[in-house]
N, C-alpha and C positions, 0 to 999 in steps of 0.2 A: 554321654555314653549311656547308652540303655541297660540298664539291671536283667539278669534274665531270671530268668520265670521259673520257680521250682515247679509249679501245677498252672492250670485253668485255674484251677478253686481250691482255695483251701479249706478244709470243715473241722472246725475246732471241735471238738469231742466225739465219742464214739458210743453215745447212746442209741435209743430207737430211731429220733430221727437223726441222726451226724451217721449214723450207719445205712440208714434208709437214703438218707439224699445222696448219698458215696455212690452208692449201687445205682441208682437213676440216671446218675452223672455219668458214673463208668460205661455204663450198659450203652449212652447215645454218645461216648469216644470221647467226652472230655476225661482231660487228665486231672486227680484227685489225688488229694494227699491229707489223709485226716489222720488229725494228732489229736492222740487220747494221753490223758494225765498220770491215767493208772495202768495199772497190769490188769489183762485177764485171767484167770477167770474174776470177778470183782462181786461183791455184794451192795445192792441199793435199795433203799428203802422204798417200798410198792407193795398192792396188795396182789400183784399176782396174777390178775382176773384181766381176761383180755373179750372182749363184747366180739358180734361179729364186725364192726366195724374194722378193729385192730387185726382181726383172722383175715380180712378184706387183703389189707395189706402185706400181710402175707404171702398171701397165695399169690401177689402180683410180685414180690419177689421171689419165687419159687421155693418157697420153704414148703419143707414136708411135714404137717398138722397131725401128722397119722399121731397114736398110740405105742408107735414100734418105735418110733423116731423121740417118744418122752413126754409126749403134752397129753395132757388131759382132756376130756371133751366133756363140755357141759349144755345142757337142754335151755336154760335160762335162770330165772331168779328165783330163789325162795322171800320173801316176804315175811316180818315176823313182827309185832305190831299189834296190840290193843286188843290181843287172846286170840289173834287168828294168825295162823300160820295159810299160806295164799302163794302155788307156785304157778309162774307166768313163761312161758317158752317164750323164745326168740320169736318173734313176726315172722313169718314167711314170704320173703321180699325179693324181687327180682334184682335190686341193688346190693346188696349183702348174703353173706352165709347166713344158714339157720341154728348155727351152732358158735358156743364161745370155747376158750381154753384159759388153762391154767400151767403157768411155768413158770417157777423161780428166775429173779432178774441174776443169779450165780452168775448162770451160762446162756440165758437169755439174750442178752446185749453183745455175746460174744459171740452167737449164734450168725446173727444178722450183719457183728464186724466182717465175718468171715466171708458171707456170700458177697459185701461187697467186694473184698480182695479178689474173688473167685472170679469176677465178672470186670476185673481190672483195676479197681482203686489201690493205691498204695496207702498202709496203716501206719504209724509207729507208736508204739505204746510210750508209757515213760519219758512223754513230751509235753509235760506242763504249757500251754501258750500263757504269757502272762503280758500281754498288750498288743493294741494294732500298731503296725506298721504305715506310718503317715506320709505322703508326698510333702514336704515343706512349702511345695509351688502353691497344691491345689487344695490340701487336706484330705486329700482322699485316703481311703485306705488300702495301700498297694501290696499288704502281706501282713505278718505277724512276728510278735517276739517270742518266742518260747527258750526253755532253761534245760537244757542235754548234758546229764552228767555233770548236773553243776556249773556249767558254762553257759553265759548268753547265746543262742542263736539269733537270725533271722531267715524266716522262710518267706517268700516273694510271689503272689498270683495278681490277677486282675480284682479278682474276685474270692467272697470269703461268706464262710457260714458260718451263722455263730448257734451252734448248737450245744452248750456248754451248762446246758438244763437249769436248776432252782436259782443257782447262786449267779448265773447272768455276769461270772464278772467281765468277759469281756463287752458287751456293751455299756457296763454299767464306766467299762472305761473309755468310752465315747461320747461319756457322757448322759446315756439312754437311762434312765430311773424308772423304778416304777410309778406306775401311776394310783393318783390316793383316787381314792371312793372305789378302786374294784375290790371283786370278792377275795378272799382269802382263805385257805383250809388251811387245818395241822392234823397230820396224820401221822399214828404210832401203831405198831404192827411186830410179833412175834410169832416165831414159826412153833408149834407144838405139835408133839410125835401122838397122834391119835387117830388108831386102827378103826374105832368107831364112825368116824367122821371123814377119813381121808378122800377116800373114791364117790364122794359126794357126785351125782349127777346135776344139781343146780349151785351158783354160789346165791350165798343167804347174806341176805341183809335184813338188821336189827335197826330196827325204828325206834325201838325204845329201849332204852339200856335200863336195865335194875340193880339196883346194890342190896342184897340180903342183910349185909354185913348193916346198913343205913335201916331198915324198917321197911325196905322194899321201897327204897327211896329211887325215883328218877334220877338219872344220869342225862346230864347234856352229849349233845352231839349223837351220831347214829354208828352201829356196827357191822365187823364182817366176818364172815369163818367160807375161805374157798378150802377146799380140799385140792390136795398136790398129787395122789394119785400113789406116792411114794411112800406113806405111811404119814404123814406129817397133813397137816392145815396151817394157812394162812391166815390169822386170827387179828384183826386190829378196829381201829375206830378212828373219827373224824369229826373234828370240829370246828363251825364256819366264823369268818371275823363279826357273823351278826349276831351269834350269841351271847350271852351278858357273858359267859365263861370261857368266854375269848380271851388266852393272855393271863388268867386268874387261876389257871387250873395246871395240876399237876396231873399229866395227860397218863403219863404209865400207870401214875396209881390207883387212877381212872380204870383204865384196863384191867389190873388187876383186880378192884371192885364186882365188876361185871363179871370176868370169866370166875370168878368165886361164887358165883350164882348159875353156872350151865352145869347141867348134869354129871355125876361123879363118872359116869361111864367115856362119856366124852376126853376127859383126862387134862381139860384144860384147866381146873384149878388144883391141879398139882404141882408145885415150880417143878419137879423131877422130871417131868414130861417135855420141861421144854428146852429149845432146840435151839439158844443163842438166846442173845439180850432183846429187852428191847429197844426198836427204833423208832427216829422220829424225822419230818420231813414235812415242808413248807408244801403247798400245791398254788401255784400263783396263777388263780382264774380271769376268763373275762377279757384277756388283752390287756392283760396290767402293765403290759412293756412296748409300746409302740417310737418311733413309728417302725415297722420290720422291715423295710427298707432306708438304708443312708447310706452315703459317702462309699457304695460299694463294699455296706454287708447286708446281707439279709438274715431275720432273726426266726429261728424252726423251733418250734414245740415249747419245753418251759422258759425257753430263754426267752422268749417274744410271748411268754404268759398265756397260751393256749390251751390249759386245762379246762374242762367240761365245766360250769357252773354248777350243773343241776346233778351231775353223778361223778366231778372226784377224776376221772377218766381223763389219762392224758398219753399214753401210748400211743392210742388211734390219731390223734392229732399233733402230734408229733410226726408220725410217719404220714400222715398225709400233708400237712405243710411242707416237710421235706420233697416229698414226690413235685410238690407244684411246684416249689423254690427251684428246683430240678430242672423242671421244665421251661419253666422262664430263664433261668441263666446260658440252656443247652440254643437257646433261640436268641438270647441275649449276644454270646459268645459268636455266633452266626454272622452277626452284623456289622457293614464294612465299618461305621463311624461310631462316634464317641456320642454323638447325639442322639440315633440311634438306638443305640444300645441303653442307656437310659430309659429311653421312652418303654424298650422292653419289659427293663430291671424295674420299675414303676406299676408294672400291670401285678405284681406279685402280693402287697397292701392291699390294693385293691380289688385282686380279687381274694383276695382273706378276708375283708372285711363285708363281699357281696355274698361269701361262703357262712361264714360263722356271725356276722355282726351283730344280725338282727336277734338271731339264737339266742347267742351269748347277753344279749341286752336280757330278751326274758329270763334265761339262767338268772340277772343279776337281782330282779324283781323278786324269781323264788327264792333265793338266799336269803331273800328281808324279810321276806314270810317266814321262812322253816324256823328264823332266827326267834320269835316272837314263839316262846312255850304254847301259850293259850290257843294258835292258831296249829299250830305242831298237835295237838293233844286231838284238838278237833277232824286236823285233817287225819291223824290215821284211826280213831274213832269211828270215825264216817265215813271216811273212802274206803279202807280196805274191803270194809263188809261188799262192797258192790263191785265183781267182776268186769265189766263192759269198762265204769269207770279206772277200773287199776289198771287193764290193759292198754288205756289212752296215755295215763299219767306214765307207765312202762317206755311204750312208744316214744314221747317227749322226752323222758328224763335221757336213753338212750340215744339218741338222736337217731331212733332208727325208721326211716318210712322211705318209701318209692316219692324221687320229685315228682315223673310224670304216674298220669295214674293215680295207682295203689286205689286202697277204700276211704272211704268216707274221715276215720280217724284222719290219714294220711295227710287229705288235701285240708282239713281243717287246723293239722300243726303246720304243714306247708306255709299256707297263708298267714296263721299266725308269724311266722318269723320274718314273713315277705315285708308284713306292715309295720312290726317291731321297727323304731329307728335302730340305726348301726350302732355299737360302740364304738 
C-alpha cells in the first residue's frame, strides 16, 4: 500500500535558507511544507549585516530593500586597525548590488517565511522535526518525525531539506558529523541603543580590539558595530578555532572589555544603553558537514556548514544553496525514474563544491594565518596603510567580483580559487 505524500519536499526549519528554498520550490509548483520549531516573530543570534551578495537574493525573491519598508542601506566597510581608520564601498559589479543592509534577524527570517507562504509554500510553526523518517526496505529518507502539541507526528515527501542551521541536528541524526580540521568561529553580539552611531552609512570592522581596562592590551579575535537605523547598533565580535583563545575565553567579557574602550559618546559602555543580553553562536565554516546530499536529504546553509571562512557571512550562502537545492530537486521531481532522479539530486554537491570549494579552501588557509598574532599584527600594520591593496583583500574576503570579465583584481581572485583544490 503506498503512504501518501504530505508535500514534494519537506524543509525543516524556517531560516534564510529553509524560507529561501520554500519560495524557489513554490514559485516552480512544487508542493512545500516547511516546519519551523519556533514561533515568529523569533530572535537569533547574527550580526545583522547583509553584503550585496545576500541583497542579491533578495531582490530575486521580490523583497522590498527600500528604507520605507525598514532596512538600512549601507555604502560598504569602515576598516579600523593599526591607527587608520580606511572606508571601502561595495565594488561596482555587474553580478551584485552596489549596496548592503542591515536588519534585525526579530523579523528578518519571518519576513522571507512569509513571501514564501505568498508564492505557495505551506508553513507550520511550533513543529519541532525531531528525526528522519526511514524506508526499512531501502534506508532512504521518505519524510520526517516531528512532535505537535506534545504528540508524535509523521510527515511523508520524496524529498527533504534540512535547513535546520548551527545545531545540524537532523543530519547529525543520519548520521552526517561534522568534520575535524574545518574552520570554526564563535560569535557574541549585543544590541545597544546609541543615537550616535545608529544610521551609520558603512558597517565597521575592528581588526584590533583593545582593553583600557588591561593597559591597552590586545584583545584576540576582531569586531563589529552595524547600525540598525532604529536608534540601536549591532555591536559583537568573533573568534576563529585557529586562535590560541579558542575555547579559553570568556567571550562576553571579552566584549565588554573592548566596548569599555569606545567613546563615551557612542554610549556602548554604559550597560544602561543596552538593549538585551548578550549572545553567542557557533558559525560552522568551510563545508564542515558534507556530504549535502544522501539517502534524499539535501543539506542548505549552516546545516551543510556553508559559512564564509574569510568574513563570518552565512545568510548569502544559505540562500543561495537553497536557490540551487531548489533547482535541482524542481528538475529532480521532473523525472520519470528513480535512477534518474538521483543522477539529478547528485549534481547539487557537486556543484557546491565547483561553486564555493576552491574559495572555501583558501578561506581555510586565511584562518591559519589571521590565527598566528605575529602575522595578524603585520598584516594590518602593512596592508591597511595601502588602498589598491585593501580593496583586493575587500574584494576576496567578500567574495564579491564578476566571473566573466570585471578588472584585473577580479580575474586574479577568480583564478585564484579556480586552481585552489576543493574542499
Amino acid at each position: 500500500m503506498t503512504q501518501t505524500r504530505d508535500a514534494d519536499v519537506i524543509v525543516v526549519g524556517a531560516g534564510p535558507g529553509g524560507s529561501a528554498a520554500a519560495f524557489h520550490l513554490a514559485r516552480h509548483g512544487a508542493r512545500v511544507l516547511v516546519l519551523e520549531k519556533t514561533e515568529f516573530p523569533r530572535e537569533k543570534v547574527c550580526g545583522d549585516g547583509l553584503t550585496p551578495r545576500a541583497v542579491q537574493q533578495l531582490v530575486k525573491m521580490g523583497i522590498d530593500t527600500t528604507e520605507e519598508a525598514g532596512w538600512l542601506r549601507n555604502r560598504g566597510l569602515r576598516i579600523v586597525g593599526g591607527g587608520i581608520r580606511m572606508e571601502l564601498d561595495w565594488p561596482d559589479l555587474a553580478s551584485f548590488p552596489d549596496y548592503g543592509l542591515t536588519r534585525t534577524r526579530l523579523d528578518f527570517d519571518q519576513l522571507l517565511a512569509k513571501r514564501a507562504v505568498e508564492v505557495g509554500a505551506e508553513l507550520r510553526t511550533n513543529h519541532p522535526v525531531t528525526g528522519p523518517l526511514l524506508d526499512d526496505a531501502t534506508g532512504r529518507v521518505v519524510g520526517v518525525t516531528a512532535t505537535v502539541g506534545g504528540e508524535p507526528r509523521t510527515f511523508r515527501a520524496p524529498l527533504v531539506l534540512a535547513a535546520d542551521g548551527v545545531s545540524g541536528r537532523f543530519p547529525i541524526a543520519l548520521g552526517l558529523n561534522k568534520r575535524e580540521g574545518r574552520p570554526i568561529g564563535v560569535a557574541v553580539r549585543r544590541y545597544y541603543r546609541s543615537p550616535a552611531r545608529h544610521d551609520d552609512e558603512y558597517l565597521e570592522s575592528w581588526l584590533e580590539l583593545r582593553s583600557r581596562e588591561h593597559g591597552d592590551k590586545l584583545l584576540p579575535g576582531y569586531g563589529w558595530i552595524f547600525g540598525l537605523g532604529d536608534g540601536r547598533v549591532n555591536v559583537g565580535l568573533g573568534v576563529l578555532n585557529s586562535s590560541v583563545a579558542f575555547g579559553k575565553t570568556n567571550f562576553r567579557e571579552m566584549l565588554l572589555e573592548w566596548l569599555d574602550s569606545t567613546p563615551a559618546e557612542w554610549g556602548m559602555n554604559d550597560p544602561a544603553n543596552a538593549d538585551g543580553p548578550i549572545l553567542g553562536a557557533a558559525l560552522p565554516m568551510g563545508f564542515s558537514r558534507v556530504p549535502h546530499y544522501s539517502r534524499g536529504v539535501l543539506l542548505v546553509g549552516d546545516s551543510g556548514g556553508m559559512v564564509n571562512p574569510f568574513n563570518g557571512e552565512g545568510i548569502a550562502y544559505a540562500m543561495e544553496s537553497a536557490e540551487l537545492a531548489a533547482e535541482v530537486v524542481v528538475d529532480a521531481l521532473a523525472r520519470p525514474t528513480a535512477d534518474s532522479r538521483e543522477r539529478a539530486l547528485h549534481r547539487y554537491p557537486a556543484e557546491l563544491k565547483d561553486r564555493y570549494g576552491g574559495y572555501y579552501r583558501l578561506g581555510g588557509v586565511f584562518v591559519k594565518l589571521i590565527g598566528n598574532p605575529r602575522v595578524m599584527k603585520l598584516a594590518t600594520r602593512h596592508g591597511i596603510p595601502h588602498p589598491t591593496l585593501m580593496r583586493f583583500v575587500f574584494k576576496l574576503l567578500a567574495n564579491l567580483t564578476d566571473p566573466r570579465g570585471g578588472d584585473a583584481m577580479d580575474r586574479i581572485i577568480n583564478a585564484m580559487t579556480r586552481v585552489a583544490p576543493a574542499v
